[in-house]
Structure formats: structure tokens, C-alpha cells
N, C-alpha and C positions, 0 to 999 in steps of 0.2 A: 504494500500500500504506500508505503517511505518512499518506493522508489518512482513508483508512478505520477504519486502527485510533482515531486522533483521533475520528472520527465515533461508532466503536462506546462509545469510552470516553464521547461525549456523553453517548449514549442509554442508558449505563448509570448516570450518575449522576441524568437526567432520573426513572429510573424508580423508583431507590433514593427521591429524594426523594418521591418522588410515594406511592412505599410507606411513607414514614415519615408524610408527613401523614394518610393513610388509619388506618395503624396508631393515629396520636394520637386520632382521630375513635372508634375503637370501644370499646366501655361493658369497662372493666377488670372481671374478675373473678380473686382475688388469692388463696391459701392459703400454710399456710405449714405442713412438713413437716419433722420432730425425729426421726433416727434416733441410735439408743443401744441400746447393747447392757446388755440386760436377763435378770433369770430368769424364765423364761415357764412354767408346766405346762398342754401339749397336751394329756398322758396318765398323768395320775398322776404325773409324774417331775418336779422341778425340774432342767431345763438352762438352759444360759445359749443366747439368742437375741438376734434383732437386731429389733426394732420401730419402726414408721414411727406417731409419734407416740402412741404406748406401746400397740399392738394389734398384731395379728396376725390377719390383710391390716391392713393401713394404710389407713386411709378411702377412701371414694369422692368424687372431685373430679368434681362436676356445673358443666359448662357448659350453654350455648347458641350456636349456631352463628352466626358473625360477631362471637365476644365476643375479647379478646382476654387471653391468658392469663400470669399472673402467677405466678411458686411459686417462695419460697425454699426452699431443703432445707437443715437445718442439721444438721451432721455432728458429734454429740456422745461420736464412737466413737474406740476409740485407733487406727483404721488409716482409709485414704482409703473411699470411696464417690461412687456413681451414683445417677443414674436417667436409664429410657432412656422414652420413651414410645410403646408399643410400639403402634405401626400408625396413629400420625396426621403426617399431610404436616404439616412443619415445614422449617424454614430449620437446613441444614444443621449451622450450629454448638449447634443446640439439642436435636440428636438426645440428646445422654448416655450414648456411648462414650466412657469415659476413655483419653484418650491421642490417639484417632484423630479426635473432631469437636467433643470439648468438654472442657475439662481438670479431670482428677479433683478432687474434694470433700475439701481435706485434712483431718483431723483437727480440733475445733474454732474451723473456718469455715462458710461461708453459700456459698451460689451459685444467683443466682437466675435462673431460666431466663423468657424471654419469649419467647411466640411466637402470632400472631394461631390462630384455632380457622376452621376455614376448611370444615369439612365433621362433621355428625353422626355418630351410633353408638356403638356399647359395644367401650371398648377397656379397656386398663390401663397400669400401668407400674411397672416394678421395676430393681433395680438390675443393671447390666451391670461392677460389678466383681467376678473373680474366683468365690466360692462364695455370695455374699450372699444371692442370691435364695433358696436354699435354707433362710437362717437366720431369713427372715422380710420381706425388703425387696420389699413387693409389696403392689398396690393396685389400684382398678380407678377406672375414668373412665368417664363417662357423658356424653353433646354431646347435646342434644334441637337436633331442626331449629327451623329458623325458623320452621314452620308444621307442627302435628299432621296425618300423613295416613293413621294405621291407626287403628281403632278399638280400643281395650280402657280400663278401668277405670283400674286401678292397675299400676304395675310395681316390680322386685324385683329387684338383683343377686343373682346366687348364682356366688361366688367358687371354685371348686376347687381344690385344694391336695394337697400329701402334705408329710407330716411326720416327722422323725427324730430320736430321740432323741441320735444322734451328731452329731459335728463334720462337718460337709461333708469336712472334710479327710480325716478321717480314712477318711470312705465311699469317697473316691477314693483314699486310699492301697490298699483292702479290694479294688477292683476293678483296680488296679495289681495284687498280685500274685497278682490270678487265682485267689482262694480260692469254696470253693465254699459259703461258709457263708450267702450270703442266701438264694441255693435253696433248701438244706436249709430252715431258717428258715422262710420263705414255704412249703415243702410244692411246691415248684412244678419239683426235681431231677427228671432223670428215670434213676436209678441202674440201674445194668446186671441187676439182679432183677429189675426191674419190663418193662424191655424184653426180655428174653430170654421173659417169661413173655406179654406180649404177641405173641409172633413177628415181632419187630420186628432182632434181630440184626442181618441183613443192611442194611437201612435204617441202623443207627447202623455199620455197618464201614463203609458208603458214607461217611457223616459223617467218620468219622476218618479214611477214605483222603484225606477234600480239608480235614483237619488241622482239623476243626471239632468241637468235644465235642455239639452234641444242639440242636436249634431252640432258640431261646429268644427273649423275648416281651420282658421286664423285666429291668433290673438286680440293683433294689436292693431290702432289705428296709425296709417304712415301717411306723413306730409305727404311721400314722393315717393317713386320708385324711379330708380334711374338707370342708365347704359352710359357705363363713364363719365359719371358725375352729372349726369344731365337728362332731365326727364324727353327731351328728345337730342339726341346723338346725330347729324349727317355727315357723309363721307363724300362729297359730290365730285373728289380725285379718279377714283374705280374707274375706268371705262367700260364701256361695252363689249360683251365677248369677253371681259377677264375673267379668272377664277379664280376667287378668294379665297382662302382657310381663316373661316370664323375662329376664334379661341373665346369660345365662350365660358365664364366664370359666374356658378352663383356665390356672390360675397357677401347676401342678404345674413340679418340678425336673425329673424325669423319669419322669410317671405320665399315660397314655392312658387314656382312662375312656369306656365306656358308658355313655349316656344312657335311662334310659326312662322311662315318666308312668305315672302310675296313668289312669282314667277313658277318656274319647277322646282318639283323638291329638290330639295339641297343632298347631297350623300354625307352620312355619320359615317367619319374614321376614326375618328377616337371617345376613350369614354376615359374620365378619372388621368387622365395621362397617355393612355396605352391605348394604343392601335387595335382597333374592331373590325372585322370582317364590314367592310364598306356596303351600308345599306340605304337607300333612299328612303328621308323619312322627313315628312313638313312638319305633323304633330309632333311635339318630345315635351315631357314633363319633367324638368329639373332644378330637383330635390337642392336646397339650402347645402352648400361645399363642395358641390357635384363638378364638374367640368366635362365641356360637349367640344368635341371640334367638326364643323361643318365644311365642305368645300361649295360654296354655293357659284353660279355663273352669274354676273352681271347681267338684266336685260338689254337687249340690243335696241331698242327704244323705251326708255323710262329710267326709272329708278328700283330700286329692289327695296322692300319695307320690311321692317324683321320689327317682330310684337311679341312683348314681353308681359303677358298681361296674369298677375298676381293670381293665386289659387283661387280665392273666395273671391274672384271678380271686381276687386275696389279698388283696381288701378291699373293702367298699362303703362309701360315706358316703350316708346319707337324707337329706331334705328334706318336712316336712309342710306343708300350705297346706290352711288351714281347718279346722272342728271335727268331730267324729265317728267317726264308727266308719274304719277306713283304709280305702280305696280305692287296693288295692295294682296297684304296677308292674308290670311281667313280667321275668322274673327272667334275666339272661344268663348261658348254660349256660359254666360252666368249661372257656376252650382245652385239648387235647390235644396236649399235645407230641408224645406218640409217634405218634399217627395220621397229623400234620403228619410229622412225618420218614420215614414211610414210605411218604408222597404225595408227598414230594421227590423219593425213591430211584426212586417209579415214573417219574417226568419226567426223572427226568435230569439234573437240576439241576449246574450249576457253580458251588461256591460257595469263599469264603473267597478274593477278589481281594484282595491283599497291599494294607495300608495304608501301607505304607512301602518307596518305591522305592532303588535301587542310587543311580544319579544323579540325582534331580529338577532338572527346567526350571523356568525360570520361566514368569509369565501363563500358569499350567496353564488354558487354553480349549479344551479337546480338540477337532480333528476325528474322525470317527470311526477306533477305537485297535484293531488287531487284538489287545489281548491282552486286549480288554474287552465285544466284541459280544455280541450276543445273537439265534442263528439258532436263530426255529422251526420246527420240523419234525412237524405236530399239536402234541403234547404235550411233545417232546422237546426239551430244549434244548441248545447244544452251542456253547461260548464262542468255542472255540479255533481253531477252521478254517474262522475268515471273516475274511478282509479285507475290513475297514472304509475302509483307504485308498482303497479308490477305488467306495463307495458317494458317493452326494449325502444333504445333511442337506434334510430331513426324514425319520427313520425310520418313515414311514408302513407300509414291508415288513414292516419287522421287529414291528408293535405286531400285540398278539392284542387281538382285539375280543370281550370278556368277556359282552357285553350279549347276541352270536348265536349265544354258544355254550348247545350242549344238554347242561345237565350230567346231566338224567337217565340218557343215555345212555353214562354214564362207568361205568367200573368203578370201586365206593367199596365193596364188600365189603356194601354193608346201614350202612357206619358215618356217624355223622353229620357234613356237612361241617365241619370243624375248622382250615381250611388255614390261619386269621392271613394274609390276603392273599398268600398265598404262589403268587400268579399264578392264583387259580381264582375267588378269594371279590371280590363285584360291591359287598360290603357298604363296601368300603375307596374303591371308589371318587366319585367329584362329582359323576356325570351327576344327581344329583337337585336340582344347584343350576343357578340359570337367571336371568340377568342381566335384569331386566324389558326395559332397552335393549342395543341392538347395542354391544360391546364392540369389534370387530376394527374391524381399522386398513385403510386403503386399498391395494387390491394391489400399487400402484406404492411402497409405501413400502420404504425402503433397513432389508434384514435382517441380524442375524449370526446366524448361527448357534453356540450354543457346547454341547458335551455334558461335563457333570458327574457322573463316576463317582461315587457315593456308598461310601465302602472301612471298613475298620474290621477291626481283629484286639482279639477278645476274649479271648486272653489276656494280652497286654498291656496291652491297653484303650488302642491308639491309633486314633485316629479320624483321617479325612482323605477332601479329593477328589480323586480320581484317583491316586490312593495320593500323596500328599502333602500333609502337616498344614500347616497357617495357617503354620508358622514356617519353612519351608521353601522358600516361595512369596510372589512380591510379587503386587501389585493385576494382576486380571483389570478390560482397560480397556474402557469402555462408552464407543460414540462416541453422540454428541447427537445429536438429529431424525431419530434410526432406531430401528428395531424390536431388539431382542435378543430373541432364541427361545432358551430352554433346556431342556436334555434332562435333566433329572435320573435317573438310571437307578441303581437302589440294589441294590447288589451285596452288601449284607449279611442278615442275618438280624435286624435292627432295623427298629421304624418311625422313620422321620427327618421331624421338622416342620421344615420349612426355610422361614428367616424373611430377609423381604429388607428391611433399616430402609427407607425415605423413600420408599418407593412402596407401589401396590399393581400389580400383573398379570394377567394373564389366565389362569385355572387353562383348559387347553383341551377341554372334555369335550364328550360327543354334541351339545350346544345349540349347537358353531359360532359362529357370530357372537354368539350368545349367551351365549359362554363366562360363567364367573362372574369377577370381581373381587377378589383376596384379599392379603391379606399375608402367609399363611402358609399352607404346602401339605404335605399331608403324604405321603412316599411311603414304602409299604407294602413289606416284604422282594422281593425279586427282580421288582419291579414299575421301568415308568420313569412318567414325566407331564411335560409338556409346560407350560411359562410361557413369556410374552412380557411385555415393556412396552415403551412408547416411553421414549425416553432425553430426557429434558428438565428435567433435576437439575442439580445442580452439585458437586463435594467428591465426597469419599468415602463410599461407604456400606458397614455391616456386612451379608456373609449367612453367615447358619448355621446349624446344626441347632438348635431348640431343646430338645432333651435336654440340660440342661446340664453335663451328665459330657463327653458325647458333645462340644459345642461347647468343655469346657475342652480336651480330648482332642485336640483338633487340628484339627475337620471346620468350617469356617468358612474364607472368602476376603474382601478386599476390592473393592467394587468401585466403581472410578476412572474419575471425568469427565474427569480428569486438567487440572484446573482451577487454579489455586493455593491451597495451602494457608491460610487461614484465618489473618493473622499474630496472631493474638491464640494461637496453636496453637504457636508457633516452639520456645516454651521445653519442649514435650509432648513428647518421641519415638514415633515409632508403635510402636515395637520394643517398645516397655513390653508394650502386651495384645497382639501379636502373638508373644510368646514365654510368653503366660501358660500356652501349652498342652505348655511345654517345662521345666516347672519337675522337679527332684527331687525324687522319693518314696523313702522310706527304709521299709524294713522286715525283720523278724528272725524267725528260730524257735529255740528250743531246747528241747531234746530232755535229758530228766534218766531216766532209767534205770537198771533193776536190773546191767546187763552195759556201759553205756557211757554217755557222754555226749556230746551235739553242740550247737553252736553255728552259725547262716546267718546274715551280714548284707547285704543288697541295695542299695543303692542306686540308683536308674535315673531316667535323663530319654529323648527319644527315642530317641538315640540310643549313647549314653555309658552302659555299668553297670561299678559297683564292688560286688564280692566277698570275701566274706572267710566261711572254711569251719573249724570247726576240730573235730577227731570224735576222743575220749578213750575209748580199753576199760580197764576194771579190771583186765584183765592186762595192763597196759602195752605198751598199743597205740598209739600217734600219729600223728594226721595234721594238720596244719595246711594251709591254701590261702587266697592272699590272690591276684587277679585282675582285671586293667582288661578287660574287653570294648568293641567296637565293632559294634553293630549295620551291617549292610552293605544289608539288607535285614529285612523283616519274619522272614525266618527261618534267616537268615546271620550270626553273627557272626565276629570274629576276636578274638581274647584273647590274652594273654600275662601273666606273673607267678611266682610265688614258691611253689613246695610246699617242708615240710616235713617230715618222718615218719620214725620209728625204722628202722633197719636191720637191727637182732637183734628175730625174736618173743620178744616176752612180756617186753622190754627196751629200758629209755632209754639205755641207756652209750652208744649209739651213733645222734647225732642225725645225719642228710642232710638234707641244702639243695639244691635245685635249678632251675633255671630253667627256665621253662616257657612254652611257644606253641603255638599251632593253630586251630581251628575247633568252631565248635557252631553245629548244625542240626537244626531240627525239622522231622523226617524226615513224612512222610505215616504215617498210623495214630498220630501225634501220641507217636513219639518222639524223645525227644532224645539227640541224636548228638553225643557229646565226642572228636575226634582231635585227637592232644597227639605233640608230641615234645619233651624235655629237655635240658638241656647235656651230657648223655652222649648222645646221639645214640638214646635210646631211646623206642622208639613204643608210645603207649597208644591203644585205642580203647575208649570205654565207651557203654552205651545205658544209658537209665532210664526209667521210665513210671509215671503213676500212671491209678487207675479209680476213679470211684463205685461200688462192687458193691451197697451197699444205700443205703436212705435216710440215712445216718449215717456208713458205714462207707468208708474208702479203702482200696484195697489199692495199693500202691508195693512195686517193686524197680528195682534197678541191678545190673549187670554190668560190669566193667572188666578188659578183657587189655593188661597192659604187655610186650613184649617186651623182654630184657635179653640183647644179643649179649656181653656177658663183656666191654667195652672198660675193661681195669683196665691197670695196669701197662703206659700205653702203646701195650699191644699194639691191633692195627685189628679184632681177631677172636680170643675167646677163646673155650676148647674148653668150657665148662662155662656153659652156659645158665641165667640166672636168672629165666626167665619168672616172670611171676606174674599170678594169676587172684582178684582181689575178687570179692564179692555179697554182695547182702544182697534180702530179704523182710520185708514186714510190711502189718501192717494198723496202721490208725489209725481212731478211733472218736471224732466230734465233739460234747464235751458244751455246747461255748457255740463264740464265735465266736473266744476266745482259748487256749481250752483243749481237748485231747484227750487221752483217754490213746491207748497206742500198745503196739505189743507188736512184735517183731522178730526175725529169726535173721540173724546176719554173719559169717563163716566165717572173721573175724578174732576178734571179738569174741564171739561165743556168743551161744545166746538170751538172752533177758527182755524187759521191760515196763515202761511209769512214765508221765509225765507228757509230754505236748508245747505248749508255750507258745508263743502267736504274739503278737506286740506289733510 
């Protein structure tokens, strides 16, 4: 054993040298990259943004394959920063994960990354601290092989983006407490008017029985979407007769986008980086980190229109190439929410798997988990009454083969397919990419198997696999000179790109050994897909959604070669961005009115929330509540704390104090469930709920019964009962994202109306 590891330690230093002489041999190509934070106007508006040497995208850094790559990034911002380099094989410490492979970029210093260029393609790279990327910290990279072997003319990044006139922060605060203001906003709600008038009712009760408000495609509202920095792009140089090589990048935070061309289809040669069996294709759907390369021909009279138009329909960015009259795209018909949920309600669908378990394990690597399967039955799906325990992995049974099905022969009412991948639509899936050579690995090779729930609750906005976020869970271990096959199976109503750093894998679709090649895959709502790669890395690598709400949110794992740390690493904690997806969000409402006044404060990280309530009527009414919760589960918690509130109606002379503990649950039909008992031994139970009923409008009530068995004066049981029965109704009416007015009736306080402020 003495002499082997001595041996190994030889031939590991034989090879480092050998690597460093090769390294000093290849032709340096060198940049150098200045982020600051700057005021940028996307759209009319001066905000402040982050700029990778004073643009927005940050330049494109062109190699040549075999060069080796040089790039200081100088950090001219008052907090730390990255950059990760998203989808090219690199030496571990040079990935640009602050904390976990390469140490964060502090505040007015430099850090220069080196790493040889070892393979062609259109990639990019952006910053992997915290919200950055969303502020502007993104760029794209182009590798020309060593030798040209497609033919075209000229080529062209075109960068995708979405942009916001808010603070990233604060977008995630907005989606923290669950406000419905970007829907409305985008037009993209789907309010209980419009579904009751559709005959869609039953389809959204099925929703709220399994505690979900209504499909949904997109988060967030975006000022813009753009094509290199510009919600329209023209190129009017192109002539006619050339042939371009698109390099398409999506660089978006978290915006899927439609592709289509004006003129003929265009031919797909590359995907992710890597050359594809060259196919003709207008339609492509690509997923958030993806990259597409196109070779399109300029028309020979016009222009050629390339449409970039957002998943959920709420925006397009163009692109022109060449002169003339337009040579328009075709135009992609706006998703239907409601038609999508009431194609759900026909299947059967089980939705809303809890993001946040009771006790989480560690090395979440699932075998298959009875509380998570998926048995088809035709069309029908049904989670809960399969053991998984004792199937074998590969779920070849359980996968629906989308390609033999006859959807003609489906019941769809005459409407048009709308489903967002939601198990029917063949548009979401790979099989159109096709590895020119054989990808798969030799039958005898040593497999693991690991299956990855995809989970997320969106009213919290906590994201996680296998109902547990990054910070809950240590590294998922990858052994060397074997296969790992993953099952990513997405149990939410999201599309999830899930990006794996310092490889690429095998996406597994109809071509078999021809699978395609990728570093980012994306899986479509209530769909799984299948990745492999062999293990022949070393260190840690990041994988995780890239939505990057989603990825702060918690839906990311490590995964460990379990190699040694990197000691230039010692002084880094991993714990730093492994808890970035556990930080506190604070937020308020108040409520100003003709008959009362109220006050909420929230505070929350996964699992930990702080309350504080306090609700004033003009007839001298009082209530005060201040509250620590414990989340137990996604929709478990236990609380305890301090109510205060008058004892005489319509009077202060007489203020109670009392202590207070119990539980809240959000019940299925998506209400929430308050039982309480106090240092008087007296038991409350209250529900409350709110609706969309129109495009704008909320309708909210609460109910609360306290029982008062008379325990005064000692006595165990007193003859004069002081129940009491709250309520209250209203509607609330959204004129912006922080403002409503509000109108009410409270059977303490009496009707009226006023002002509701959210900050």
C-alpha cells in the first residue's frame, strides 16, 4: 500500500509537470475585465447596474482552441464578485464559484484566472455571486476550432437577456412574500372571472385542493428583454446570399424564450458548445444558459427578423440582419394558462411535492422514494400508491414515450395544444439533437444511479431537490471511472435548466448512443430526463437550476470527487454560498383607513419567521401580536409569543397580555389554519384566505373562534362563558406594486376604506 501511494504520488507530479511545460508552450491570449457599478438606462429609466467593463453584456472574449487563456477581472464594486465560465472544461480551481472552487473577488482587487482552452464553441460567462448576474455581470465567449469545418460567410453573437428596473433584491424579496403583483403587471394572472367564465372552476379547485394557486410559466415582471443590450438589435452590414453563424446565448436571470427566423429555416449545428448533426429547424425553445448556433442565409430581397419572444408571452426582443423591406418570423401564439390547468385536472396530475422536509438526510441521492413516483396509467397519473422501494433504476416503466403517442386522438375540446410541457407537448423535448458520434459508454462500465426530485413551493419561493435546499444538505458524492445516470424528475410547475459546472453529459433522447452532449438541460413541468457522464474530474462541482431566483432559493447540490480541497481554498468556507439561499427577507404592509389601522412585519429565512401584527379601530379597538415561528415542514409550522388587546369594547383602560403557542397550517384549498392556546388555558382556532377574483382585485377574509371557559378567580371552570367570534371581509384593488387601496367590514371595527402600502 506504502509503495503504491508513493508511486501514485510519482505519476502525479510526472504529469502536473508535464502539464505545466505544455501549458508554457501554448500562444497566451490575455483580457482584462473592470466591473463597477454604474447608472445604466435599458428603458428610459436611470438605475444603478453592474457593468463588465462599462456595457451591458460585457464583451465577447474570442479564442482559438489550444490557446491558452489569460483574464484579470478587476473588482471596482463596494461588495465581492465572480465569474464562473459557464460550460468550458477547466481545472477545477478556475471554475468561479466563490467560496466552493475559487475565492471570491474582494472589493478593489484583481484575480486572474488561467486556464488552457482545450475545446471550441459559443459559451459565456457571468458572475456566480449572489444576484449579480441579474445586474448586468455577463458576457459571452466564443473558441473557433483549430480548423474551419462548416461552411458560412460571417458570424454574429446575439446575446439574450431580461432586464429590471429593480434591485434583484428586492425582486426576491417580491417573490418571498408571495405577492401577486408581477402577474397582474405582465397580464399573465389568471383571476377567478376569467376562469369561472372559461368553465375552468373545477380544474383550478383541483389546483387549490393540492395547495397550488393556477399553472404558471414565469416569475417575474421584466422592463425588457433584449439581443445585445437592446430590445431591438439591426445588423443592416449582412448582404444578401451570405450565410451567417448565429451564436446564440440565453444570458437571461430567469426568462425562456422562443426562437424563430424570418425567411427558411435556418440549420442547428451546435447545441451547448458542440456540434449536432445539422438539422433544419425555425421553432427552438431555449432554456435560460442554453446556447444554439444557427447558420441562417440572408434574404436576397429584405431583411431577415429573428424573434425572441419570452415563454409566458410578455415580451419579445427582434433582431434584423440585412437591408429591406422585413422578412418576418412567425409569430408564437401566447400560452394559456387556463386551458393548461384544465388539461392537468383531466390527467390527474399530483402536484405541489413539498420543498421543505420534516427531517432532511444528508447526500440527498434518492433511490426510488414512494412519496415521489410517478405511475402511468394512459393519461393518468397517480404519485402516491407506488413503491419505489423496490423498483430497479432505470425508470424505463415508468417514462411515456411522447414521440408514439397519437394526440389526434385525444380529447382537447377543438382547443389549441397549450400544455407548456406539461407531459403532452414533444416541442420541450431533445430528440431533434443528435451527436454526429456515438456518445454512450461501454456496457461493462460501473453505474450509479441517482434520482433528483426537482420540488419548489411558490408561495414561499423555496426551491430544493428532493424537498431539500443546498443549505440543508452536504455534497452528493461522485465516484471516479464510472458512469452516474441521473433522473431529474420535476415535480413542479416550472421549467428548471439545470447546469452541471466542469463537465458536459449525455442529454438521453431517441438517438441512443447518439444521445446529444450538453451542459445544461432543461426539464419541463411534471416531465423527468435522463443525464449521465463519466466521472473523471477532481474537486467539487456546482449543479443547479439556472433560474437564478430558483438557484438562490435553494434548488442546487454539490457534487464531490471527494478529493482534497484545493489549499489555496483553506481560508474560503463552503458554508458562505451554501447558505446564500438561506438569507433573510424582511417585509411589511400597512393598512391606513377610514375605521382602523394595521400594521405586518415578516421577516423569514427557510426556516425561522418573525412577526409582528398590530390592528388599531377608531373606536378603540386593540390588538397587538408579536410571534417567532418554526417552519416544521413546507406547510407546518409551530409558533409561540406575545398578544396584546383591550379587554372592554370600545376601551383602553383595560390592556391584557398574554402568552401565546400553537400551530399554523396550510390547509389544502390553500387555507391557512391558526390553533392557539394562551396562559389562560384558552383555545382559539382561526382560518383566512385570500382570491384573485378579477384582474386587479383580491378578495380576503379571516374568521377567528377563541373559547373563554371563565378561568378567573382561580376557579378550574366558570359558569359564565366568554366566547368570542372575530371576522372580517374585504376587497383590495392593486394600483402599483406598492400601493392598493382597500375597502373592509370587521365586526370589531366597522366598515370603510383607505390606502394599503406594501414596502
Amino acid at each position: 500500500m506504502k509503495y503504491k501511494l508513493i508511486i501514485t504520488i510519482f505519476l502525479n507530479l510526472v504529469f502536473l509537470n508535464y502539464s505545466y511545460s505544455q501549458e508554457k508552450e501554448k500562444p497566451v491570449r490575455e483580457y482584462t475585465l473592470t466591473i463597477e457599478q454604474q447608472t445604466v438606462n435599458i428603458t428610459g429609466k436611470e438605475v444603478m447596474g453592474m457593468t463588465v467593463n462599462g456595457s451591458i453584456p460585457g464583451p465577447t472574449l474570442e479564442f482559438t482552441e489550444g490557446e491558452q487563456a489569460v483574464i484579470h477581472v478587476i473588482n471596482k464594486m463596494d461588495a465581492e464578485t465572480s465569474i464562473h465560465w459557464h460550460g468550458i472544461l477547466l481545472p477545477n480551481f478556475q471554475d468561479g464559484v466563490p467560496y466552493l472552487t475559487t475565492p471570491p473577488i474582494k472589493p478593489g482587487t484583481t484575480f486572474t484566472y488561467n486556464f488552457p482552452i482545450n475545446h471550441s464553441g459559443t459559451y459565456w460567462y457571468h458572475s456566480h455571486t449572489m444576484l449579480q448576474e441579474q445586474s448586468g455581470v455577463f458576457g459571452s465567449i466564443v473558441i473557433q476550432p483549430k480548423e474551419k469545418t462548416l461552411d458560412y460567410d460571417k458570424e454574429l453573437v446575439l446575446m439574450l437577456s431580461d432586464w429590471t428596473n429593480e434591485k434583484p433584491k428586492d425582486v426576491m424579496r417580491t417573490l418571498k412574500r408571495g405577492s401577486e403583483w408581477y402577474g397582474i403587471k405582465k397580464g399573465t394572472s389568471t383571476p377567478l372571472n376569467q376562469v369561472i367564465g372559461r368553465g375552468a372552476f373545477g380544474a383550478q379547485l383541483d389546483f387549490w385542493r393540492q395547495r397550488m394557486e393556477g399553472a404558471d410559466i414565469a416569475d417575474i415582471y421584466y422592463s425588457a428583454f433584449l439581443i445585445n443590450g437592446k430590445q431591438l438589435a439591426e445588423y443592416p452590414n449582412f448582404k444578401s446570399g451570405e450565410k451567417v453563424r448565429l451564436r446564440i446565448i440565453n444570458g437571461s436571470a430567469s426568462t425562456q424564450f422562443w426562437m424563430t427566423f424570418g425567411g427558411e429555416s435556418p440549420l442547428l449545428i451546435s447545441a451547448d458548445g458542440l456540434d449536432v448533426t445539422p438539422v433544419k429547424r425555425n421553432k427552438t425553445f431555449i432554456a435560460i444558459a442554453e446556447t444554439y448556433d444557427f447558420i441562417v442565409t440572408i434574404p436576397q430581397s429584405g431583411k431577415l427578423e429573428f424573434r425572441a419572444m419570452a415563454q409566458d408571452g410578455s415580451g419579445t426582443a427582434l433582431a434584423y440582419f440585412g437591408n429591406g423591406e422585413i422578412v418576418s418570423a412567425p409569430i408564437v401564439s401566447q400560452p394559456d394558462k387556463i386551458a393548461m390547468m384544465q388539461e392537468m385536472a383531466k390527467m390527474k396530475m399530483k402536484m405541489g411535492a413539498h420543498a421543505l422536509k420534516f427531517q432532511p438526510k444528508k447526500d440527498e441521492r434518492f433511490e426510488m422514494k414512494e412519496e415521489y413516483g410517478m405511475k402511468m396509467n394512459g393519461m393518468e397519473m397517480d404519485h402516491s400508491k407506488m413503491d419505489h422501494s423496490k423498483m430497479e433504476v432505470p425508470k424505463d416503466s415508468m417514462k411515456m414515450d411522447h414521440s408514439k403517442m397519437d394526440h389526434s386522438k385525444m380529447d382537447m375540446k377543438n382547443e389549441p395544444m397549450q400544455m407548456d410541457g406539461m407531459g403532452m407537448n414533444s416541442e420541450y423535448t431533445y430528440d431533434y439533437l443528435k451527436s454526429p458520434e456515438k456518445t454512450s459508454y461501454p456496457k461493462d462500465t460501473p453505474t450509479t444511479e441517482i434520482l433528483l426530485n426537482l420540488t419548489g413551493n411558490m408561495n414561499r419561493y423555496i426551491w430544493s431537490l428532493n424537498g431539500v435546499p443546498l443549505s440543508e444538505t452536504d455534497n452528493i458524492k461522485i465516484k471516479g471511472n464510472e458512469v452516474t445516470r441521473i433522473t431529474l424528475n420535476n415535480l413542479t410547475m416550472m421549467h428548471h435548466p439545470m447546469h452541471l459546472h466542469g463537465h458536459f453529459f449525455r442529454v438521453i433522447n431517441k438517438n441512443g448512443e447518439y444521445s446529444p452532449l450538453k451542459h445544461t438541460v432543461n426539464v419541463p413541468p411534471m416531465e423527468e430526463v435522463t443525464i449521465e457522464f463519466y466521472g473523471d474530474a477532481y474537486g467539487d462541482w456546482f449543479f443547479h437550476c439556472h433560474v437564478l431566483y430558483h438557484m438562490m432559493g435553494g434548488m442546487a447540490r454539490v457534487f464531490s470527487y471527494e478529493t482534497p480541497r484545493d489549499p489555496r481554498m483553506e481560508e474560503y468556507p463552503v458554508s458562505t454560498i451554501l447558505n446564500e439561499a438561506n438569507h433573510f427577507y424582511t417585509w411589511g404592509t400597512a393598512d391606513v383607513a377610514s375605521h382602523m389601522a394595521e400594521l405586518n412585519l415578516t421577516s423569514s429565512n427557510l426556516r425561522n419567521q418573525f412577526n409582528v401584527m398590530a390592528e388599531y379601530g377608531w373606536n378603540q379597538n386593540l390588538e397587538a401580536e408579536v410571534t417567532y415561528e418554526r417552519y416544521l415542514h413546507d406547510y407546518l409550522r409551530v409558533f409561540g409569543g406575545v398578544n396584546v388587546e383591550n379587554e372592554t369594547e370600545n376601551s383602553l383602560d383595560e390592556i391584557e397580555t398574554t402568552a401565546i403557542a400553537g400551530i399554523r397550517y396550510l390547509t389544502p384549498y390553500l387555507f391557512n389554519l391558526d390553533v392557539r392556546i394562551d396562559n389562560k388555558l384558552r383555545p382559539q382556532i382561526g382560518l383566512e384566505r385570500e382570491i384573485m377574483i378579477f384582474p386587479r382585485t383580491l378578495a380576503f377574509g379571516m374568521i377567528e373562534y377563541q373559547v373563554d371557559f371563565g378561568l378567573v378567580d382561580d376557579l378550574p371552570l366558570g359558569i359564565d362563558y366568554g366566547d368570542e367570534l372575530t371576522w372580517n371581509a374585504g376587497l383590495e384593488y392593486f394600483l402599483s406594486k406598492n400601493f392598493s387601496l382597500m375597502a373592509s367590514y370587521d365586526n370589531r371595527f366597522g366598515a370603510g376604506g383607505g390606502l394599503s402600502i406594501r414596502f
